[in-house]
N, C-alpha and C positions, 0 to 999 in steps of 0.2 A: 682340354686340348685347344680350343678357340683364345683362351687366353696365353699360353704359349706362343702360338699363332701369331697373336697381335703384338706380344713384346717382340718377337723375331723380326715379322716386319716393320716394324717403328724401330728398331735399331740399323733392320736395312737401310731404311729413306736415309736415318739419322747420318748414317757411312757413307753413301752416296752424294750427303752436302758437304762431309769435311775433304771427299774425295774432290770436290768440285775446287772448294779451296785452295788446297793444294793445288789443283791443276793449273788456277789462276795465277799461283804464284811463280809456280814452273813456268807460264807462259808469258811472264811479263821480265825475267830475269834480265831482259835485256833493253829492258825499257826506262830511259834515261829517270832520273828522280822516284822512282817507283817504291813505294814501302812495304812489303808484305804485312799479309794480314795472318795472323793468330787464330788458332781454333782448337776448341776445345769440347769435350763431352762433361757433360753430366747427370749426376739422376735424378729425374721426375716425376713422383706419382702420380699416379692415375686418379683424379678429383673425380668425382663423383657422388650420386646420394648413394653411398656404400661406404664401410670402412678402407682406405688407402693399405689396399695387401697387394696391389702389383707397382711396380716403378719401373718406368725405361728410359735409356740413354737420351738424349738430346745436345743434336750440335750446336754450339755457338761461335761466336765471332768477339770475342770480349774485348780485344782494341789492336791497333798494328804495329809494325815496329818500326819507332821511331830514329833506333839508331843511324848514321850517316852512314853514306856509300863511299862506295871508292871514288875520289876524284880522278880524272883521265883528264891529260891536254889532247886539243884539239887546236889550237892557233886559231881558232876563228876570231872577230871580233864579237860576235851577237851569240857566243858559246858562253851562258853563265853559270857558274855553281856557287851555291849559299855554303860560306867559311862556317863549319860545325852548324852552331844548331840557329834557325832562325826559316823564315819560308817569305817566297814570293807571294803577293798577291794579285790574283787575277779574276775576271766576268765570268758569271759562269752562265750557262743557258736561259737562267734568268734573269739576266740582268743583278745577279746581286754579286756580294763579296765573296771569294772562297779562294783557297791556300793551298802550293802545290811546291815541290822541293824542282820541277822541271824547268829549266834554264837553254833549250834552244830552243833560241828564239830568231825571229824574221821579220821584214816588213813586208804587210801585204800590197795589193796596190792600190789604196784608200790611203796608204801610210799608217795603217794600224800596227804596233807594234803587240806581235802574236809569240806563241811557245808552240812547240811542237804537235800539241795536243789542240792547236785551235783556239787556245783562251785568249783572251786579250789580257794582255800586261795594265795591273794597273798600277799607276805612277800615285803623288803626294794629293793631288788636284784633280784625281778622275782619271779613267781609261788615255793611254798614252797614244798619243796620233801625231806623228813625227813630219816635220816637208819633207820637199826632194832634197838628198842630200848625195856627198859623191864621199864620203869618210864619218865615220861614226865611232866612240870612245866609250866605251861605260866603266867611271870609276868607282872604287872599291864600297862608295856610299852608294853606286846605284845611279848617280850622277848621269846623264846622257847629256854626252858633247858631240854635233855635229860639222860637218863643213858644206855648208849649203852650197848646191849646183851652180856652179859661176861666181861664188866666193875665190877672193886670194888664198895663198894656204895658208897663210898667216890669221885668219878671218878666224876664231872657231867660237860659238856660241851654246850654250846651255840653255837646251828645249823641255829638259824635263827632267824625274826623277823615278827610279822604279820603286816601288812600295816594297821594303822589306819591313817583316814585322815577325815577332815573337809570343803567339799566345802560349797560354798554359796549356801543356801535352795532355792533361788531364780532363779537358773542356773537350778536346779536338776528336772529333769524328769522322771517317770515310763517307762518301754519300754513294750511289749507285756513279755517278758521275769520274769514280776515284778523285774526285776532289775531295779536300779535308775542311769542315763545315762544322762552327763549332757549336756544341750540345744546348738546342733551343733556341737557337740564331734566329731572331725574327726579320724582315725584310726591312734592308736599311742599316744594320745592325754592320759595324764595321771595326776592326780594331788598329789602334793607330800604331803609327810605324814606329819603329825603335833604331836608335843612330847606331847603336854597338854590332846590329847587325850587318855582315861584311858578303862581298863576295867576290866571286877569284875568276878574271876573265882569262877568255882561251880556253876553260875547263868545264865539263859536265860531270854531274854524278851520276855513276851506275846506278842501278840496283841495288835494294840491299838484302836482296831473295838469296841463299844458300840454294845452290842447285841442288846439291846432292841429299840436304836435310829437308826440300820439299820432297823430291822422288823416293826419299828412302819413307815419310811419311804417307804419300799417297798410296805406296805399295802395302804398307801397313794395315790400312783404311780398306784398301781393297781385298786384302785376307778377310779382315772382318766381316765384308760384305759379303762372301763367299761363304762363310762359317754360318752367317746369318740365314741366309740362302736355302744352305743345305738344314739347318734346324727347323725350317719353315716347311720342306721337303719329305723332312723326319716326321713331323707333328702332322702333315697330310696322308702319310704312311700307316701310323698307328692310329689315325681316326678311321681310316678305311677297314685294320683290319679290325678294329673295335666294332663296329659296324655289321661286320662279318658277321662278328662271333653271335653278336647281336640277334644277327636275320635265321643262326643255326636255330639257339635255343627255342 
């Protein structure tokens, strides 16, 4: 019974992460460059100094999907989306490199050029830090053209460049941070930018979460966990009456 028991509940926990999953992806549908993440079960025996005669499910996270979003206009100028496939590079909490498909962006009031998410944008030459300026351009290489406060309009000068780059999808990893961080990245570690990659001002990318094939999977998830639940429920049932019959004899 105790071994019943224990696969029931370790498939519970297991339900309850890809439920999580899902939930995350549901909750971000609407969050501009955002990739959903992938999840799967599979089966694990039970190692021990024993022969391997139980196995139970275990969730994972095996990589996210890379495919593009929809692009939407916005007329902004500081609104960017990465043309097909290619990623911004931004600061992340610790000061290192890391990669995100999020294109609104703003100037703080340091003049740090930021994304929505708080990262700093980084340009060819290091974290991008703009003057005051009264008009702003970003061409399709990424190029940043301003018109400095008290300039003619005729005046426009090139302050910087934003870092797009291209690694291999197959290196590239989620962090808790949903930044994408690529597999064994050591500190310092950077990849250099690539000219073919483009992007398209005025426009952000959605999502690229399926609402209805996350909810239709979490409700899935959550049957199971319920099935799970009630088997855990069953095996406390018949150890009791075992027990019984047990205490008659």
């Amino acid at each position: 019974m105790d071994r019943a028991l224990y696969i029931a509940m370790s498939g519970a926990k297991q339900n309850a992460l890809g439920i999580a999953a899902s939930a995350n992806n549901l909750a971000n549908v609407s969050t501009t460059g955002f990739r959903q993440d992938f999840e799967q079960a599979r089966s694990m025996p039970v190692f021990g100094d024993f022969y391997p005669t139980r196995a139970y499910a275990m969730e994972e996270r095996p990589s996210s999907d890379f495919n593009p979003g929809t692009l939407v206009s916005t007329g902004r100028d500081l609104d960017l989306a990465i043309d097909n496939q290619g990623w911004f590079a931004v600061q992340d909490d610790q000061g290192e490199e890391a990669y995100t498909r999020r294109g609104d962006l703003h100037v703080d009031a340091l003049g740090r050029l930021m994304n929505g998410e708080g990262k700093q944008m980084m340009g060819n030459a290091g974290p991008i830090v703009l003057p005051p300026f009264e008009k702003i351009e970003i061409a399709k290489n990424g190029t940043i053209s301003i018109r400095a406060s008290g300039d003619e309009p005729a005046v426009v000068a090139d302050v910087g460049r934003i870092k797009l780059v291209s690694p291999d999808l197959k290196e590239m990893e989620k962090g808790l941070d949903s930044l994408f961080h690529m597999r064994g990245q050591q500190p310092g570690d950077i990849q250099p930018p690539v000219e073919t990659v483009e992007v398209v001002g005025g426009h952000l990318e959605h999502s690229n979460v399926n609402s209805v094939l996350a909810l239709t999977q979490m409700l899935s998830m959550q049957r199971q966990y319920e099935m799970q639940v009630k088997m855990m429920k069953t095996v406390d049932e018949n150890a009791q009456t075992t027990s019984s019959i047990l205490d008659i004899q």
